[in-house]
C-alpha positions, 0 to 999 in steps of 0.5 A: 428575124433577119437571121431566119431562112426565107422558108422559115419566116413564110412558115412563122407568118403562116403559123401568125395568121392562122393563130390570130385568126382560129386559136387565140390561145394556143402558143405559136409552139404548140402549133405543129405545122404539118397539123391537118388543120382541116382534120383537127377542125380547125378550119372549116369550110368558111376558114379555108376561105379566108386563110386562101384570101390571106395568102392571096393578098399577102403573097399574091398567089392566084385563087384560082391556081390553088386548090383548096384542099393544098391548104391543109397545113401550115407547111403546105400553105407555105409552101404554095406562098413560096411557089412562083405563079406559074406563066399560063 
């Protein structure tokens, strides 16, 4: 992997996490990652939590920076991985 973009890589770990952890069965791609996965049901309320406590753990994004409905797709919560955390 050392060959992919820094964008790309957050993307592919993104698209890893949400694969494991809410479709098991669907080939990494098939996973569009502009999908609203709130919208096709993906994630509800309960997996919104978790995939926000993942990007905090993994990239130490504050929980309290985010607002929940920025994690509606792969691209987007990548996009807030990538971000610096903002001085306050």
């Amino acid at each position: 992997m050392s060959g992919v973009p820094g964008g790309a890589r957050t993307i592919e770990a993104v698209t890893r996490f949400v694969l494991e952890r809410f479709l098991p069965d669907v080939p990494a791609d098939e996973l569009d990652p502009d999908l609203d996965l709130v919208a096709a049901g993906v994630l509800d309320s309960l997996g919104v939590l978790r995939l926000l406590t993942w990007l905090q753990d993994t990239y130490d994004v504050p929980a309290h920076e985010v607002d929940l409905v920025e994690l509606r797709s792969v691209r987007a919560v990548a996009r807030l991985a990538e971000t610096p955390v903002r001085a306050g």
